[in-house]
Legacy VTK file of the C-alpha trace (Angstrom):
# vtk DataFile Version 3.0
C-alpha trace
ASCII
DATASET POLYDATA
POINTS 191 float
-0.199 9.370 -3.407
-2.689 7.198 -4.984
-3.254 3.417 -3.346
-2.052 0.832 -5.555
-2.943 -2.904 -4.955
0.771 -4.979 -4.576
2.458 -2.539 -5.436
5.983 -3.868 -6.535
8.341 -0.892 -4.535
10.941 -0.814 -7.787
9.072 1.223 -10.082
7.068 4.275 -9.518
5.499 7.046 -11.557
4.589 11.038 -11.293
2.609 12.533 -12.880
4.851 15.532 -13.785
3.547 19.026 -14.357
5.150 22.100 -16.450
7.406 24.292 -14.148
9.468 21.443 -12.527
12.910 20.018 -13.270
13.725 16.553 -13.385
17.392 16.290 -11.235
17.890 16.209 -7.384
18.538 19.703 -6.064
19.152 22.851 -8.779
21.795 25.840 -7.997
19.083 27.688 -9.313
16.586 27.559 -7.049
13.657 26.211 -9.206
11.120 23.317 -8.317
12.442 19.845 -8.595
10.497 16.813 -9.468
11.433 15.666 -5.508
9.179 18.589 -4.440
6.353 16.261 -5.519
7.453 13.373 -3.616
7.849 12.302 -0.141
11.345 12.751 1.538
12.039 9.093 1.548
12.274 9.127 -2.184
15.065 11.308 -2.334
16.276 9.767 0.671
16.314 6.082 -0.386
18.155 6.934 -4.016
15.002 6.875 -6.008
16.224 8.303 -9.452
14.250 9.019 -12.651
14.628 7.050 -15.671
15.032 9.290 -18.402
13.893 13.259 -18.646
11.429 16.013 -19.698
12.198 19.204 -19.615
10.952 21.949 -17.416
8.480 22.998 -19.912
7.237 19.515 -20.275
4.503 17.375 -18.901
3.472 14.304 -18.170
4.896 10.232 -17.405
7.868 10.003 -15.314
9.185 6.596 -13.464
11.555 6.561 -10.695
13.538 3.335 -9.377
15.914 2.638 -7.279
17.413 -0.450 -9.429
19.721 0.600 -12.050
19.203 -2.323 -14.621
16.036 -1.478 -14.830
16.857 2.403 -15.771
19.217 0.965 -18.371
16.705 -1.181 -19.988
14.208 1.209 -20.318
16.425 4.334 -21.498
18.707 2.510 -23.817
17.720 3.401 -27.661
15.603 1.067 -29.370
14.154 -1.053 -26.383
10.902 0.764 -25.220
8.487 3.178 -26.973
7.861 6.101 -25.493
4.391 8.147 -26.915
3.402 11.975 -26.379
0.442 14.415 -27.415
1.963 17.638 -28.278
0.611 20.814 -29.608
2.995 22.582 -32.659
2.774 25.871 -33.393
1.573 26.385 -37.133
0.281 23.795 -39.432
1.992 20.114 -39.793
1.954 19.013 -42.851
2.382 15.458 -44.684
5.371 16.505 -45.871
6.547 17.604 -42.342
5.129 14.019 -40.924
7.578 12.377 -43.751
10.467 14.272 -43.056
9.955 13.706 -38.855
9.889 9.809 -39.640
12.936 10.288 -42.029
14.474 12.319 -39.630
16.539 15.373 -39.395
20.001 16.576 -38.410
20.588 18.448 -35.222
23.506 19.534 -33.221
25.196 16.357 -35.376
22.494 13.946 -34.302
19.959 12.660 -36.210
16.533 12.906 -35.002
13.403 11.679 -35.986
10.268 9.609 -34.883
8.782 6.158 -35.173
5.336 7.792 -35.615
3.543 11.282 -36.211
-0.210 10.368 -35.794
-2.537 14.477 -36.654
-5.401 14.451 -33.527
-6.521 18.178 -33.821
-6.218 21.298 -35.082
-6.837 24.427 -33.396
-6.307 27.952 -35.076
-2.411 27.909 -36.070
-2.048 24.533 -34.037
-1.452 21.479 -34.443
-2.136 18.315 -31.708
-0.115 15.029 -32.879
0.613 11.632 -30.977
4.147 11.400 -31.112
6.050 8.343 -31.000
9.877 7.645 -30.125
12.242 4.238 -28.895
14.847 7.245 -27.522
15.125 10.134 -26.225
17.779 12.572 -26.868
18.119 16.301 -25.273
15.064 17.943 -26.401
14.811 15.074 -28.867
10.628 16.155 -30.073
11.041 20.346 -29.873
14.208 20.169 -31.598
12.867 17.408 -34.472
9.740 20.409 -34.845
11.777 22.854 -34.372
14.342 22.334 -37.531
11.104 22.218 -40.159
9.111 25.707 -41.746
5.793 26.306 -41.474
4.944 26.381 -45.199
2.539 29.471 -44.528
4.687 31.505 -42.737
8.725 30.219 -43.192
8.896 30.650 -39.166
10.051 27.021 -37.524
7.518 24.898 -36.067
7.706 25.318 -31.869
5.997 22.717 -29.734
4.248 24.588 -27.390
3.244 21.963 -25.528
4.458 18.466 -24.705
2.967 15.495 -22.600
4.340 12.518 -22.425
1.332 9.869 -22.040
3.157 6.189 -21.998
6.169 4.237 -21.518
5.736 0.776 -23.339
3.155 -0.964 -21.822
2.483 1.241 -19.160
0.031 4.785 -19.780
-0.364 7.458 -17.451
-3.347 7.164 -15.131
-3.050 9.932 -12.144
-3.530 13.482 -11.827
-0.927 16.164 -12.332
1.847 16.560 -9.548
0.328 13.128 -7.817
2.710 9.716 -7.813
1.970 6.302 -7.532
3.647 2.595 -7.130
2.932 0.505 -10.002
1.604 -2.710 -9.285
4.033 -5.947 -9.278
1.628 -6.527 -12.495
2.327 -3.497 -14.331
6.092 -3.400 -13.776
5.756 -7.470 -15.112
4.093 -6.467 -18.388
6.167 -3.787 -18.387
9.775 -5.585 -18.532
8.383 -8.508 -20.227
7.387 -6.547 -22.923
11.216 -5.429 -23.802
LINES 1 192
191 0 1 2 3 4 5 6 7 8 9 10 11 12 13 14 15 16 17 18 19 20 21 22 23 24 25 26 27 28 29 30 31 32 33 34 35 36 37 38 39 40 41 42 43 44 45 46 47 48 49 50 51 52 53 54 55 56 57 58 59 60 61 62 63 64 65 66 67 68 69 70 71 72 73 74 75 76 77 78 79 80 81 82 83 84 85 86 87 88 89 90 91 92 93 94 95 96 97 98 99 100 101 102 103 104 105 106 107 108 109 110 111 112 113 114 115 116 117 118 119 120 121 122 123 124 125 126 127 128 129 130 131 132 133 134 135 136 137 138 139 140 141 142 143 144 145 146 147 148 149 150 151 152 153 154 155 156 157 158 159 160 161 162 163 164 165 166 167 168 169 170 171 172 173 174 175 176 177 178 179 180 181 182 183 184 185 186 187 188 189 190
């Protein structure tokens, strides 16, 4: 755990690495998120707000206050941002059609923004930015467009989610932290 000054006890974060699964115990055996943290967490009814999946990285809060899960999962209330690397190369037109958005599973998905960072080989790094988050909501918004050069779809290959509205990621990988009564007050005022 890393020290926080006054810290508020409602709200705290993990950094989440690949390999782990965001729910309290799983029939099949893999690593849970509550491997990371101590007993008392799973103990006391800590629960995360929101998901990423087991191939996914990065920002995850826990609380133990329900309003406050509600307010920051519910569509439309707090922006959520990622770095992800695509396999093949993102286009404009791909960028347009992720802010338009696209049909999946009869949901439509898209993003708020699609920022390029890098390119490496057949990659592609983007900042990603969404107010929800459906199942899979950025591999399956990839996912549904062609790679111009090859007609394969795009696959995110990786996926790390770096903020939650006010609040960015600041601790290693598998390591958790209270955030301060400050940062959880910027953080809800800001909704």
């Amino acid at each position: 755990m890393s020290t926080t000054t006054n810290p508020s006890k409602t709200l705290l974060v993990l950094n989440k690495p690949k390999g782990y699964i965001v729910t309290r115990s799983d029939e099949l055996g893999r690593k849970t998120v509550y491997n990371l943290l101590p007993d008392w967490v799973f103990d006391d009814g800590w629960m995360p707000i929101g998901r990423l999946d087991l191939e996914s990285k990065g920002l995850l809060l826990f609380t133990t206050h329900g309003k406050i899960g509600n307010v920051l999962t519910t569509p439309g209330n707090c922006m959520k941002v990622y770095e992800i690397w695509v396999r093949g190369h993102v286009t404009e037109e791909h960028i347009a059609t992720a802010l338009k958005g696209v049909e999946s599973r009869s949901e439509i998905l898209k993003a708020l923004i699609v920022e390029p960072i890098g390119r490496g080989g057949a990659k592609t790094k983007l900042k990603v930015v969404i107010d929800e988050g459906k199942n899979r909501h950025i591999r399956r918004l990839f996912g549904a467009m062609k790679d111009p050069k090859f007609g394969t779809p795009l696959k995110v290959l990786e996926l790390k989610r770096i903020s939650i509205g006010s609040f960015k990621l600041d601790i290693e990988s598998g390591k958790w932290r209270y955030l301060s009564v400050e940062e959880e007050r910027i953080l809800l005022h800001n909704l």
